[in-house]
N, CA, C, O and CB atoms as a CASP TS submission, in Angstrom:
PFRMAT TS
TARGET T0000
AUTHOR 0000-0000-0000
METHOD Language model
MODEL 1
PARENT N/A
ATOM      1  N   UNK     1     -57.756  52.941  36.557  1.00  0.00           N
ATOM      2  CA  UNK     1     -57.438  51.963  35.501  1.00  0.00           C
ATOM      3  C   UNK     1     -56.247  52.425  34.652  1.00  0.00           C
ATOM      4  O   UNK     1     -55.460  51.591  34.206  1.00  0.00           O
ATOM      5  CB  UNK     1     -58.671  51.733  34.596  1.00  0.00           C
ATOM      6  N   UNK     2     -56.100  53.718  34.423  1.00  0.00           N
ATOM      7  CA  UNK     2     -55.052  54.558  33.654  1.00  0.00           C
ATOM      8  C   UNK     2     -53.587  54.343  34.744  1.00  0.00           C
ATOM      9  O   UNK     2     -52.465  54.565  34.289  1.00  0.00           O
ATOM     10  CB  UNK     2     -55.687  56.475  33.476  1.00  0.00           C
ATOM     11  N   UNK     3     -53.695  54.103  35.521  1.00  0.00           N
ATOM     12  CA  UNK     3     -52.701  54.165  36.375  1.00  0.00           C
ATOM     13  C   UNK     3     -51.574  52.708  36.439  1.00  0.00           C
ATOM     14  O   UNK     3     -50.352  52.699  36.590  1.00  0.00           O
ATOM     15  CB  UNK     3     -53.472  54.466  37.709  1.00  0.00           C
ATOM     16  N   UNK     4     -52.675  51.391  36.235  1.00  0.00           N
ATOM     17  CA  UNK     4     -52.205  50.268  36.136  1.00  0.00           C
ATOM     18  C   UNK     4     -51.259  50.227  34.689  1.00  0.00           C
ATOM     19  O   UNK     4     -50.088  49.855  34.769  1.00  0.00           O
ATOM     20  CB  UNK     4     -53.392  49.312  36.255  1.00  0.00           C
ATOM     21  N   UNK     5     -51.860  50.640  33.343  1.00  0.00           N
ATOM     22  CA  UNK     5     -51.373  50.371  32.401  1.00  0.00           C
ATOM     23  C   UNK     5     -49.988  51.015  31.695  1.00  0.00           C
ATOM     24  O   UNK     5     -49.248  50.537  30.836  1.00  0.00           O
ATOM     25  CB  UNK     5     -52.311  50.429  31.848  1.00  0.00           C
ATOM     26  N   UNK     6     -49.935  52.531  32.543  1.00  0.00           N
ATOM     27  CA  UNK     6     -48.668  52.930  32.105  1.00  0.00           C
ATOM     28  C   UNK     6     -47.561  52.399  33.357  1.00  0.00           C
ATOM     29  O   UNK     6     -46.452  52.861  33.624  1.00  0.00           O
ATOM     30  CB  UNK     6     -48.701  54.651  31.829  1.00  0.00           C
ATOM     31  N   UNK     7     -48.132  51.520  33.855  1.00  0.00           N
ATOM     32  CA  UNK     7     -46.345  51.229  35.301  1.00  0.00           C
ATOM     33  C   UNK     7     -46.587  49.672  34.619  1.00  0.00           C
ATOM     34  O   UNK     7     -45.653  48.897  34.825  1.00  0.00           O
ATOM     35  CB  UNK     7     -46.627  51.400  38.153  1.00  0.00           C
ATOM     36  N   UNK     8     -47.483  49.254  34.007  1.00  0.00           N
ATOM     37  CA  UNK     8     -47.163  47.544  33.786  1.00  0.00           C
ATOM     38  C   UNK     8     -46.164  47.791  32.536  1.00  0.00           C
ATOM     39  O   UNK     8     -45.022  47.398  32.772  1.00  0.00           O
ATOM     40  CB  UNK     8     -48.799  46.336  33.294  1.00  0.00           C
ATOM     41  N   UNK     9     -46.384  48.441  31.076  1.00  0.00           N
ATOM     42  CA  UNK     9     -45.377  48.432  30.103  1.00  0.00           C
ATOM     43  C   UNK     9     -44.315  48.827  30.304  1.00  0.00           C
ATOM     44  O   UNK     9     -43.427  48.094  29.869  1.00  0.00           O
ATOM     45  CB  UNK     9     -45.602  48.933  29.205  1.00  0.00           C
ATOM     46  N   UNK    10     -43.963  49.824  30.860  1.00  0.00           N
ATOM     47  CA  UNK    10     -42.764  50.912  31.362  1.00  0.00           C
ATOM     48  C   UNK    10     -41.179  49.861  32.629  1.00  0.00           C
ATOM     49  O   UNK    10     -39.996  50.017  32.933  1.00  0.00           O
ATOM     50  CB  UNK    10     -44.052  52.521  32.701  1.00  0.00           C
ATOM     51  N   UNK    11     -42.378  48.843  32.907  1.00  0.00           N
ATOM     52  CA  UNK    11     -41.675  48.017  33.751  1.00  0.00           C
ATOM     53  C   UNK    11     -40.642  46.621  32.850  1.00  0.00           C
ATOM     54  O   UNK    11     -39.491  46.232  33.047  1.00  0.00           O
ATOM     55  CB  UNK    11     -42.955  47.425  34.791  1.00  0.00           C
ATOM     56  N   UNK    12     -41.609  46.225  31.940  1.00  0.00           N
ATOM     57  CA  UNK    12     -40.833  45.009  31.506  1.00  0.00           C
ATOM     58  C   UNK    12     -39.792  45.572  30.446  1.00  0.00           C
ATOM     59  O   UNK    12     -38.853  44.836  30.142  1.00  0.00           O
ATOM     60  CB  UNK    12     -41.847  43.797  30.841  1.00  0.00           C
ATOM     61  N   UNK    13     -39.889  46.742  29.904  1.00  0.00           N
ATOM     62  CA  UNK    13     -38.652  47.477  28.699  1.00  0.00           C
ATOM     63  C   UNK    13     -37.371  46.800  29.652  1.00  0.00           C
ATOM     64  O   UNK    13     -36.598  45.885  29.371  1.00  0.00           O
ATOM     65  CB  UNK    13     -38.575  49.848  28.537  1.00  0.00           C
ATOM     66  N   UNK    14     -37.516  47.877  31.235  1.00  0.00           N
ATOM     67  CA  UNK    14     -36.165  47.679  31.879  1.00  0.00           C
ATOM     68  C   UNK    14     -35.482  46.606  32.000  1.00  0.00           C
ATOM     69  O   UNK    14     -34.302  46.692  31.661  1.00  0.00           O
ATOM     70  CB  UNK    14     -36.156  47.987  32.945  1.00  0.00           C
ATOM     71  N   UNK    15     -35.965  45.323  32.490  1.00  0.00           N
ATOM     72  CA  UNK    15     -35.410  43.991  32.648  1.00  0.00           C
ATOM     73  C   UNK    15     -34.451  43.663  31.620  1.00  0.00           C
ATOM     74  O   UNK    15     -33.321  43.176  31.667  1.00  0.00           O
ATOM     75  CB  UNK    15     -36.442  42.992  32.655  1.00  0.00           C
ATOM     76  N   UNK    16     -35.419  44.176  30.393  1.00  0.00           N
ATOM     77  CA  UNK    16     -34.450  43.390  29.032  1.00  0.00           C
ATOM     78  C   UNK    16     -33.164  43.924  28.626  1.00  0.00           C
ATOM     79  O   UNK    16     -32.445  43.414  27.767  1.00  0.00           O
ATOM     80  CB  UNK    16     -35.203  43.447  27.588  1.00  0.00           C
ATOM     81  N   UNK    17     -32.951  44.810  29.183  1.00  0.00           N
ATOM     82  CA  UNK    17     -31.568  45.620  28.980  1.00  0.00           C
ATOM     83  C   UNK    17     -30.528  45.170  30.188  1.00  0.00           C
ATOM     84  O   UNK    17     -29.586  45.911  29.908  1.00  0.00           O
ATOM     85  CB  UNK    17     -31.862  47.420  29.066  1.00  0.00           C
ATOM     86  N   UNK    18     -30.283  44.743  30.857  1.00  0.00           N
ATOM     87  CA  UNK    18     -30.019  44.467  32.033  1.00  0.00           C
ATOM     88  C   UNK    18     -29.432  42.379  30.876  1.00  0.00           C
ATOM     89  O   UNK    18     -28.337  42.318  30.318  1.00  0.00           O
ATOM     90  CB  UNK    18     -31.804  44.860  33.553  1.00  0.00           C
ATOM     91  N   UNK    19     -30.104  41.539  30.853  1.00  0.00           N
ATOM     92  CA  UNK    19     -29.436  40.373  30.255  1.00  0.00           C
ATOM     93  C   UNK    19     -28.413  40.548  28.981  1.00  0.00           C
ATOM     94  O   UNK    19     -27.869  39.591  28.429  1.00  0.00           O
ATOM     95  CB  UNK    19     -30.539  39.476  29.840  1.00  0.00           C
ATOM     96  N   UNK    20     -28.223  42.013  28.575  1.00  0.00           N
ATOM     97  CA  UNK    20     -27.314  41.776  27.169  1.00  0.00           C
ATOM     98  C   UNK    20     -26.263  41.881  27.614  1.00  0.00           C
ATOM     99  O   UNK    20     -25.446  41.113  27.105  1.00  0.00           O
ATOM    100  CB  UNK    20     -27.390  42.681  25.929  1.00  0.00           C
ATOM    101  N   UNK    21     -25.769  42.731  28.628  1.00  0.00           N
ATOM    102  CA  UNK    21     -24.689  43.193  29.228  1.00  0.00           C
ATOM    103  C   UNK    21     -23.543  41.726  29.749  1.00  0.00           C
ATOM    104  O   UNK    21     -22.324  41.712  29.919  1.00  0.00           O
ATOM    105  CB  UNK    21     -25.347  44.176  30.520  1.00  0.00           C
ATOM    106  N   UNK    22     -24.878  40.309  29.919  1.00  0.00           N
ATOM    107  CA  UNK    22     -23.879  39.494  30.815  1.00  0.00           C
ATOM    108  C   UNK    22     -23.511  38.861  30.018  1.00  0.00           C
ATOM    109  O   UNK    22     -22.613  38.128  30.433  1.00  0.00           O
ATOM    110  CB  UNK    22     -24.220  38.718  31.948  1.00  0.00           C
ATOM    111  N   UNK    23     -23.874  38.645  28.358  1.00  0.00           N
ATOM    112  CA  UNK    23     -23.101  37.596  27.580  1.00  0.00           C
ATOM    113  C   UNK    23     -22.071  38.343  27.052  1.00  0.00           C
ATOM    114  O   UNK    23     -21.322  37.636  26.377  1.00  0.00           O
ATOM    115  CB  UNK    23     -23.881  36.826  26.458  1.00  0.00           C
ATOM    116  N   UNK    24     -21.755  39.469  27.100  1.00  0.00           N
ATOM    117  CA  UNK    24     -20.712  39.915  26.313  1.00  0.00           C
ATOM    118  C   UNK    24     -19.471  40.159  27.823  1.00  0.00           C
ATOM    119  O   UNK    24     -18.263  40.350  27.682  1.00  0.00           O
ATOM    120  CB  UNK    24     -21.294  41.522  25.225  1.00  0.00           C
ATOM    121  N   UNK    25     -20.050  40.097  28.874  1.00  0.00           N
ATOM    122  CA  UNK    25     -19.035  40.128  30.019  1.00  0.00           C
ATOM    123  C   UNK    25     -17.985  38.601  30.010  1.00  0.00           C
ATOM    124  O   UNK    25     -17.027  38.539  30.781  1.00  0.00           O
ATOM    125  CB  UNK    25     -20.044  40.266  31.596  1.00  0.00           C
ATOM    126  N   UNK    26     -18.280  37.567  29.157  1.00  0.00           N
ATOM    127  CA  UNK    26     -17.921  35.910  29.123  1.00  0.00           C
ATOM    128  C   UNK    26     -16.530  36.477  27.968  1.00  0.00           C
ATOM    129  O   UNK    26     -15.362  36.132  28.147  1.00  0.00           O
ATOM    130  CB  UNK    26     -19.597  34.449  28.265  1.00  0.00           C
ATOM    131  N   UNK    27     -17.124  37.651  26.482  1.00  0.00           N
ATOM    132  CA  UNK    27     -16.122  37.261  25.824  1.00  0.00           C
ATOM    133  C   UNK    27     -14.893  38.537  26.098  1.00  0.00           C
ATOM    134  O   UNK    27     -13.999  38.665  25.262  1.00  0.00           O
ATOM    135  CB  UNK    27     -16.645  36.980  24.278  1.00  0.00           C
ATOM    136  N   UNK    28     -14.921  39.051  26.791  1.00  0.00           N
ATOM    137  CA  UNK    28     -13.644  39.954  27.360  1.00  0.00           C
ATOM    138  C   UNK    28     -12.598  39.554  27.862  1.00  0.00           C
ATOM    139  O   UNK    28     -11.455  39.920  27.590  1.00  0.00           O
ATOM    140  CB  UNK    28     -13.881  40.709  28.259  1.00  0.00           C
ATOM    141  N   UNK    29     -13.103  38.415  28.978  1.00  0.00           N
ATOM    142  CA  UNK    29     -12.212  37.371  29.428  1.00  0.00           C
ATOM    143  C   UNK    29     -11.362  36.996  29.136  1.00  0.00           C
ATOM    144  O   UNK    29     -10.231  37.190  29.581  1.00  0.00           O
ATOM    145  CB  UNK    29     -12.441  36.607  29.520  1.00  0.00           C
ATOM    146  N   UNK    30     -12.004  35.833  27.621  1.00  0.00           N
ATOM    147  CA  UNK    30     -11.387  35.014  27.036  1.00  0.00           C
ATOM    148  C   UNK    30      -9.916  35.987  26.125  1.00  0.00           C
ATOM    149  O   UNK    30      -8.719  35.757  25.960  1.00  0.00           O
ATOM    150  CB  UNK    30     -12.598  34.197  26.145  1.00  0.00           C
ATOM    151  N   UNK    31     -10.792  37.023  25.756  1.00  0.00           N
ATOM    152  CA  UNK    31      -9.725  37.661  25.030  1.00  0.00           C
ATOM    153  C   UNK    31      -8.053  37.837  26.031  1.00  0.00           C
ATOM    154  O   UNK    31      -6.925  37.424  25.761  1.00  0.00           O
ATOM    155  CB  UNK    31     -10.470  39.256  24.588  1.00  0.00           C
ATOM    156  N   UNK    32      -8.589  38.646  27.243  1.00  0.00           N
ATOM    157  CA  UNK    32      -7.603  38.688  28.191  1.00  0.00           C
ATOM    158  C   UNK    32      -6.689  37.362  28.410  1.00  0.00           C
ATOM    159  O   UNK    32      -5.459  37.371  28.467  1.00  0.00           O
ATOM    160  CB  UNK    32      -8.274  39.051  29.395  1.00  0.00           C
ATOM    161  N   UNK    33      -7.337  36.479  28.497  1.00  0.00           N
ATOM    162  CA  UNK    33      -6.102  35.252  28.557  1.00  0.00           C
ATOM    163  C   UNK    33      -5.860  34.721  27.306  1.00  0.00           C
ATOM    164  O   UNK    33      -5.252  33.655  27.398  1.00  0.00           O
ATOM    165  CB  UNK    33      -6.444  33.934  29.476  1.00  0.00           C
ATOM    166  N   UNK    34      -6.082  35.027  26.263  1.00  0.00           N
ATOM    167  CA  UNK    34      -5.412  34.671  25.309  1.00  0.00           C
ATOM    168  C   UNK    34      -3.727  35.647  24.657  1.00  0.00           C
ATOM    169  O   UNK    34      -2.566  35.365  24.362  1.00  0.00           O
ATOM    170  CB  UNK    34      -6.622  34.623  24.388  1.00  0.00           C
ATOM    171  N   UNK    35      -4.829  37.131  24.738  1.00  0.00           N
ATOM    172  CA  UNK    35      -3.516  38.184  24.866  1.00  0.00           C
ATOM    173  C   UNK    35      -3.386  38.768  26.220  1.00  0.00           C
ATOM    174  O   UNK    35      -4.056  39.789  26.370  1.00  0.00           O
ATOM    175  CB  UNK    35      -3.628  39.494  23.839  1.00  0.00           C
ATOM    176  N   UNK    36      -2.661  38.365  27.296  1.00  0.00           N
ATOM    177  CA  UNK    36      -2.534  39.350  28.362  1.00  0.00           C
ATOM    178  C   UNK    36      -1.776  40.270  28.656  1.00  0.00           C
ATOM    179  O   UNK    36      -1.908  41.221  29.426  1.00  0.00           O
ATOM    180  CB  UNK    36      -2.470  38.963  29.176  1.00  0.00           C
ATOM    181  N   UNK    37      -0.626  39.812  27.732  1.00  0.00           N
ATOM    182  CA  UNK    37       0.727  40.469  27.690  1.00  0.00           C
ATOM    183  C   UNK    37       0.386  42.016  26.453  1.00  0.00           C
ATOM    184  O   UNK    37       0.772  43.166  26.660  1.00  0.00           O
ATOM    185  CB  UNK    37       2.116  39.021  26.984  1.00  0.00           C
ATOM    186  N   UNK    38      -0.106  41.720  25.708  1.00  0.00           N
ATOM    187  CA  UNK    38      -0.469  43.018  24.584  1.00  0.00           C
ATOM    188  C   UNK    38      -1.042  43.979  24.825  1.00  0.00           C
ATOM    189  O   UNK    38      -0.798  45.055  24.280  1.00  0.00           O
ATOM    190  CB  UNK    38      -1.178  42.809  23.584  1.00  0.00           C
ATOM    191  N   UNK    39      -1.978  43.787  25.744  1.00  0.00           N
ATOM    192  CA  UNK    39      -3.024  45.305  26.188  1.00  0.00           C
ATOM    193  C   UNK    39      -2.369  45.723  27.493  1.00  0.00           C
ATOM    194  O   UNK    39      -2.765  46.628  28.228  1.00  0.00           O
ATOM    195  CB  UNK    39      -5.019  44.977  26.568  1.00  0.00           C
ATOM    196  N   UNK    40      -1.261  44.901  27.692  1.00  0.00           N
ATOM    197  CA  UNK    40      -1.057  45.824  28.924  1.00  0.00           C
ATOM    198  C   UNK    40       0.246  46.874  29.005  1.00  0.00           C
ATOM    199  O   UNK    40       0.420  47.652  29.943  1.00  0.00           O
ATOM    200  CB  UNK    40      -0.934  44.855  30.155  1.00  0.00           C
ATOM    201  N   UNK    41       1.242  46.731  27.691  1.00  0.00           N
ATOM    202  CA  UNK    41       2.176  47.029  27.419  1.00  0.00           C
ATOM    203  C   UNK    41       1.713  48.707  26.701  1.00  0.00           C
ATOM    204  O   UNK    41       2.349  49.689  27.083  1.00  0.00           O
ATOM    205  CB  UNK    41       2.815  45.826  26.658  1.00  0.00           C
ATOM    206  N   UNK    42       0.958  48.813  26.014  1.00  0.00           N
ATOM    207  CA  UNK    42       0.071  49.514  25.025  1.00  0.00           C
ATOM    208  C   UNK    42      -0.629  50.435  26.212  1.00  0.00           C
ATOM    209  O   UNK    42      -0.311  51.608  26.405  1.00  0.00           O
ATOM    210  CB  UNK    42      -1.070  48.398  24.012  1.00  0.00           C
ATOM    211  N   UNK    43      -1.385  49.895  26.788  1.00  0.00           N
ATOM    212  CA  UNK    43      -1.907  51.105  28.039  1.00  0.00           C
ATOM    213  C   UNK    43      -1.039  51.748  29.101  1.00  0.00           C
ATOM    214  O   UNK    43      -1.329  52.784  29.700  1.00  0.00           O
ATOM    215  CB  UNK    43      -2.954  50.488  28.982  1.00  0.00           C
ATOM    216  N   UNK    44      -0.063  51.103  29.253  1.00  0.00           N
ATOM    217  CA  UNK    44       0.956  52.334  30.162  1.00  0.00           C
ATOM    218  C   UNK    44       1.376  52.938  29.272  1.00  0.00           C
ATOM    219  O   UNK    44       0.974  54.094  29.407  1.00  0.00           O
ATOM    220  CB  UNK    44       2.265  51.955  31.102  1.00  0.00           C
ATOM    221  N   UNK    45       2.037  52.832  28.311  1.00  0.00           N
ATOM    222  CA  UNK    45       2.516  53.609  27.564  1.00  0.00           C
ATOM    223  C   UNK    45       1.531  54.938  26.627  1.00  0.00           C
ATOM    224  O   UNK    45       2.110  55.711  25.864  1.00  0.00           O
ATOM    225  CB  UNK    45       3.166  52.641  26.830  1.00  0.00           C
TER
END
């Protein structure tokens, strides 16, 4: 019975970390085509 209860909690933590990552992957984008020319001048140099 001890065996079921520590793999059922330990399991759903992980999932939830895993969905924050994809809304902030939408606003990187946008930034890039708004400035594309600025971050790229700045990093070779």
């Amino acid at each position: 019975m001890a065996d079921k209860q520590p793999q059922r909690p330990t399991t759903p933590p992980r999932p939830s970390s895993p969905p924050a990552p994809r809304p902030s992957a939408p606003t990187p984008q946008r930034e890039e085509k708004s400035l594309p020319r600025v971050p790229l001048p700045p990093v070779k140099t």
